[in-house]
DRENPA-885545 format. One record per residue (C-alpha): residue number from 1; chain; x, y, z. Coordinates in Angstrom, 1 decimal. Layout:
! DRENPA-885545
+-------+------+--------+--------+--------+
| marro | dofi |      u |      v |      w |
+-------+------+--------+--------+--------+
|   NUM |    A |      X |      Y |      Z |
...
+-------+------+--------+--------+--------+
This chain:
! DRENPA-885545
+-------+------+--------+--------+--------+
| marro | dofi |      u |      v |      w |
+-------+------+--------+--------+--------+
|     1 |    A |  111.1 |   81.2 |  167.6 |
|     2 |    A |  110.0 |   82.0 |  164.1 |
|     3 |    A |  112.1 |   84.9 |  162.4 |
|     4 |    A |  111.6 |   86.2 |  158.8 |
|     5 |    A |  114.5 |   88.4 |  157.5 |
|     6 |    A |  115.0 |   90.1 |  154.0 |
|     7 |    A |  118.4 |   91.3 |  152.2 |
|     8 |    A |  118.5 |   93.4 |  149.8 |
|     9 |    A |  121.0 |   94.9 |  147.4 |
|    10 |    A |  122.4 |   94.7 |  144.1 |
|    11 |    A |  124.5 |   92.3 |  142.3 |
|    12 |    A |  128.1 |   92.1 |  143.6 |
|    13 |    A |  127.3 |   93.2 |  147.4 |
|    14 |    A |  127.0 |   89.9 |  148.7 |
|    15 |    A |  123.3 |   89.3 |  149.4 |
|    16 |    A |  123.3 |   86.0 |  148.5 |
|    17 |    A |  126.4 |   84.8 |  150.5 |
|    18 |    A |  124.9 |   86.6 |  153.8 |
|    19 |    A |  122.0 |   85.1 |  153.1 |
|    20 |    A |  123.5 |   81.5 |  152.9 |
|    21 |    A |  125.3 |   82.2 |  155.5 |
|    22 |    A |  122.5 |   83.1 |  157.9 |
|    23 |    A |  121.0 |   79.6 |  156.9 |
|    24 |    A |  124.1 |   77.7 |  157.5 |
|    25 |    A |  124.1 |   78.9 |  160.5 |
|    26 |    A |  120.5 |   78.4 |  161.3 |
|    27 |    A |  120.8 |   74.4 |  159.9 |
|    28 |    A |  124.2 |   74.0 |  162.6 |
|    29 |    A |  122.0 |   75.0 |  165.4 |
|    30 |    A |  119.1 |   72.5 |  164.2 |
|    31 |    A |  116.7 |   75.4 |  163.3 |
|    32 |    A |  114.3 |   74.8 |  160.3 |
|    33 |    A |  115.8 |   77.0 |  157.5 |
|    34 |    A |  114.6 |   78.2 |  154.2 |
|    35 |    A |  116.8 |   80.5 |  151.6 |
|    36 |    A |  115.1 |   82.2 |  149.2 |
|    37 |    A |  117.7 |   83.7 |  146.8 |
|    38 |    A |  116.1 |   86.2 |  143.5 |
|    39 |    A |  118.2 |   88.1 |  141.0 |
|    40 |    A |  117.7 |   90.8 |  138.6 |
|    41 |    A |  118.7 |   89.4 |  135.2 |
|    42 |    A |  122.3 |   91.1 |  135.3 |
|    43 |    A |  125.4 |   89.6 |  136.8 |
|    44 |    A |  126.7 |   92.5 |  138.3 |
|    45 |    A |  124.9 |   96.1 |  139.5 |
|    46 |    A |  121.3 |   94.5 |  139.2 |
|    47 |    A |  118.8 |   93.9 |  142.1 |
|    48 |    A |  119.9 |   90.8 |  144.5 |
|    49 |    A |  117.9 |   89.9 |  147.4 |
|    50 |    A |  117.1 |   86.7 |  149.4 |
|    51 |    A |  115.1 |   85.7 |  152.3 |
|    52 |    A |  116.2 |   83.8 |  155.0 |
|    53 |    A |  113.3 |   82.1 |  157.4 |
|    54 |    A |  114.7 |   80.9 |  160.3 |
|    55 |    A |  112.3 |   78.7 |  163.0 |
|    56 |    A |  112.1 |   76.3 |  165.7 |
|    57 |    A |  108.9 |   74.9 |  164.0 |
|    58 |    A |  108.1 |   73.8 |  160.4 |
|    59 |    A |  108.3 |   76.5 |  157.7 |
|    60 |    A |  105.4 |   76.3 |  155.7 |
|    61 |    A |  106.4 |   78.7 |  153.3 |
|    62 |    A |  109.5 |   80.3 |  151.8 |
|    63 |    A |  107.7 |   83.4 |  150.8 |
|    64 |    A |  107.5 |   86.6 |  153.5 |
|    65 |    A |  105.2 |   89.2 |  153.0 |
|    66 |    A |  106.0 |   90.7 |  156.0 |
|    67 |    A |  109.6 |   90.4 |  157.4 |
|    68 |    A |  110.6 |   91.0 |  160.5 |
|    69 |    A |  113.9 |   92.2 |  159.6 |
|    70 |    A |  114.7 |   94.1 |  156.3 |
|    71 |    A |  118.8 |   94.1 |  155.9 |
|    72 |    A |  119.2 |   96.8 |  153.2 |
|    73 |    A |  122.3 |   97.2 |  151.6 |
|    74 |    A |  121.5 |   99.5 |  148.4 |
|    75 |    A |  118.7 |  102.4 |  148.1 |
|    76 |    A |  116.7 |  101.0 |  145.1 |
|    77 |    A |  115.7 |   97.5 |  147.0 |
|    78 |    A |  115.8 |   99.1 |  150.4 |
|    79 |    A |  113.0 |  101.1 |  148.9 |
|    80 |    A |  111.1 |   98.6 |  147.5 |
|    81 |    A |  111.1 |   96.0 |  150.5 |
|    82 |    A |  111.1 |   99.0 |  153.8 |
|    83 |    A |  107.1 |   98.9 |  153.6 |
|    84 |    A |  106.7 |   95.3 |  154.0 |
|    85 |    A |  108.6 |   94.6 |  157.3 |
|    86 |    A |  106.1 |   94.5 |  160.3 |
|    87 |    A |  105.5 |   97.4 |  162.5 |
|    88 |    A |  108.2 |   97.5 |  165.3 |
|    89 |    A |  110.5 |   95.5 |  162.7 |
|    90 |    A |  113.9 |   95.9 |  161.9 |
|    91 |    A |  115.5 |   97.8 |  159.4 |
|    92 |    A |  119.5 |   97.5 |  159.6 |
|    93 |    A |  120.4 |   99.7 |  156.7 |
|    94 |    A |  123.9 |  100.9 |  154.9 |
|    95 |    A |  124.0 |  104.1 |  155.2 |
|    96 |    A |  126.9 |  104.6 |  153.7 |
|    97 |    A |  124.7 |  104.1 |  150.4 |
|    98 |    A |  120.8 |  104.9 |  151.7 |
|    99 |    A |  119.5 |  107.9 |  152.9 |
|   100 |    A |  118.4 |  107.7 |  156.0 |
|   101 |    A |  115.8 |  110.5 |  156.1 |
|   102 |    A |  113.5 |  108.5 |  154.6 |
|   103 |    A |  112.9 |  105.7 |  157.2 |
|   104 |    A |  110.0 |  104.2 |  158.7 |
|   105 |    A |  109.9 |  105.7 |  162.6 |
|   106 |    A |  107.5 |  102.5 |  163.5 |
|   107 |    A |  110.6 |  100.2 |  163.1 |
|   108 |    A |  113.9 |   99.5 |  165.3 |
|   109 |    A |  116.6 |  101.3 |  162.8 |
|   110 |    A |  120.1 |  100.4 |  163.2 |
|   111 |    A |  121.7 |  103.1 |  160.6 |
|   112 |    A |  125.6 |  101.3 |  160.1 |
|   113 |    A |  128.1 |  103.0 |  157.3 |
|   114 |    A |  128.7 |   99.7 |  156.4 |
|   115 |    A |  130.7 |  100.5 |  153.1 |
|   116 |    A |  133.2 |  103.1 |  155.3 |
|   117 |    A |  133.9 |  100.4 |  157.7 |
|   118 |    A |  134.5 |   97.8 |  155.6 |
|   119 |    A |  137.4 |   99.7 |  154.0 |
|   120 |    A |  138.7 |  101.0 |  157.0 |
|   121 |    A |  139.4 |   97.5 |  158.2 |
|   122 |    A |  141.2 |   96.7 |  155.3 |
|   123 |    A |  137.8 |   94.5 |  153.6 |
|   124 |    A |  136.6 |   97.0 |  151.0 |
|   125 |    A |  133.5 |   94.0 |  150.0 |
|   126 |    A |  133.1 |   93.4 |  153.7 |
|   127 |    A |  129.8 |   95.3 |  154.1 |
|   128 |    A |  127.5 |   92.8 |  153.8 |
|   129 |    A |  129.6 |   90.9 |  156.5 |
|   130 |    A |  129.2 |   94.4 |  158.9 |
|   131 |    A |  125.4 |   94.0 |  158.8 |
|   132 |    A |  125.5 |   90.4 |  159.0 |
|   133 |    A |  127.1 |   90.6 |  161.9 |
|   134 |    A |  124.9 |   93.7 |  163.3 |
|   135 |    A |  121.7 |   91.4 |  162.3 |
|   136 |    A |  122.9 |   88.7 |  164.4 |
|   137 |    A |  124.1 |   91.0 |  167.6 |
|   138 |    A |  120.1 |   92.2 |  167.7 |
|   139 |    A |  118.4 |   89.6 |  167.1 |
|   140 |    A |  120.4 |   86.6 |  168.2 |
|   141 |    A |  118.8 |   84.0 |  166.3 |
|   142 |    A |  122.2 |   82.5 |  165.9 |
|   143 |    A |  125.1 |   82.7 |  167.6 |
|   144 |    A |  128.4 |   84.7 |  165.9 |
|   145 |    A |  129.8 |   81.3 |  166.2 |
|   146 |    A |  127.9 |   79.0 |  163.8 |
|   147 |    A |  127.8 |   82.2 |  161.5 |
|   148 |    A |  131.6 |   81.9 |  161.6 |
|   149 |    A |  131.5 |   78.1 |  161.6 |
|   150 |    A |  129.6 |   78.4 |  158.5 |
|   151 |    A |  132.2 |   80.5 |  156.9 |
|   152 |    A |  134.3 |   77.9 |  155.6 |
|   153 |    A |  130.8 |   75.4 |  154.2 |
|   154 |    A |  129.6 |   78.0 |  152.1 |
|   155 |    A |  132.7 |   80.5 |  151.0 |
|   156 |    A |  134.0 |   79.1 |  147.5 |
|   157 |    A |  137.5 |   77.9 |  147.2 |
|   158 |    A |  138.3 |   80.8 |  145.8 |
|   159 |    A |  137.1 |   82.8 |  148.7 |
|   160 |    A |  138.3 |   81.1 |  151.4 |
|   161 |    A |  141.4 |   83.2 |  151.7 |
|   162 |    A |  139.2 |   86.3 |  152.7 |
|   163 |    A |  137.9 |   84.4 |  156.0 |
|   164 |    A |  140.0 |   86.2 |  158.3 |
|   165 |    A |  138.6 |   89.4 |  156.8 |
|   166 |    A |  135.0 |   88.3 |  156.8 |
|   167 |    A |  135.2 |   87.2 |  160.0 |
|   168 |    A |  136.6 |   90.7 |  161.6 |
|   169 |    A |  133.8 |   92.3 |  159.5 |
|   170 |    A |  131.1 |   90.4 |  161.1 |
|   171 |    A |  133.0 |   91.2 |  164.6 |
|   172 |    A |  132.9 |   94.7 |  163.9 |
|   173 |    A |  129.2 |   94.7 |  162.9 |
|   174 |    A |  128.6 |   92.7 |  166.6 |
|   175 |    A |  130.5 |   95.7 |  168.0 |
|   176 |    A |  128.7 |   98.4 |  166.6 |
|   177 |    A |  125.3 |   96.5 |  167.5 |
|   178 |    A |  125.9 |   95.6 |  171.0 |
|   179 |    A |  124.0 |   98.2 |  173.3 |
|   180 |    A |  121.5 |   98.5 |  170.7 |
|   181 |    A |  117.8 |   98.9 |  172.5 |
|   182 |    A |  116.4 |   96.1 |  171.2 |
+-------+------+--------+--------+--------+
């Protein structure tokens, strides 16, 4: 199993923590792991993405060039990084905040409004977990229960009152993914 996935977004959506989370996961189910993290040089509203490499085997490198899996979260990025995931790929995409007319028809598209859902239950920054949770439902390169596991190891102290919330986000984006054609 070798699988190369790419989030992308902007400053404040949680790229980063999905993306750690993803490897957390990866290392509780002894899969070789690599987390790429870059940032745009502002703190908040500026391009965030990561990849996340997750494989049976070595890695030998934390670079992708062609994902298999492109997580977008914002238009700008989703832009950017859509042409680069592998024909017959993945793009799981927020449409609450990407239009979705201009998508790829040679990938699997899994079109959540991740933003609408997040609010409705009652975890307004729970969009990234939606996805994250979607992502994991398709692909099943880890199980929904090392992802939650790995809440608690990589949430801040400071965040670790919102796991309840995070969690039901990440159930939700399993719901909303379950059935999809794969």
């Amino acid at each position: 199993m070798h699988e190369e996935v790419v989030m992308a977004g902007t400053g404040g959506q949680g790229i980063m923590i999905m993306g750690q989370l993803l490897a957390h996961a990866g290392m509780l189910e002894n899969l070789h792991v690599v987390w790429f993290p870059s940032y745009g040089p502002e703190a908040r509203g500026g391009t965030a993405d990561c990849t996340v490499i997750l494989s049976s085997e070595e890695i030998g490198s934390p670079i992708s060039s062609n994902p298999d899996t492109l997580i977008g979260m914002h238009q700008f990025l989703f832009g950017r990084f859509q042409p680069l995931v592998k024909p017959g790929g993945r793009l799981i995409v927020n449409s609450s905040l990407i239009d979705v007319s201009s998508i790829r028809d040679d990938c699997k598209v899994l079109a959540i409004p991740a933003n609408t859902i997040a609010e409705d239950i009652g975890n307004p920054r729970g969009a990234n977990m939606v996805l994250l949770g979607a992502y994991v439902a398709m692909t099943q390169v880890v199980s929904l229960d090392s992802l939650i596991a790995s809440l608690p190891e990589v949430l801040p102290p400071h965040r670790q009152k919102f796991i309840p919330l995070n969690e039901l986000a990440l159930r939700k984006g399993v719901e909303l993914a379950i059935g999809y054609d794969q």
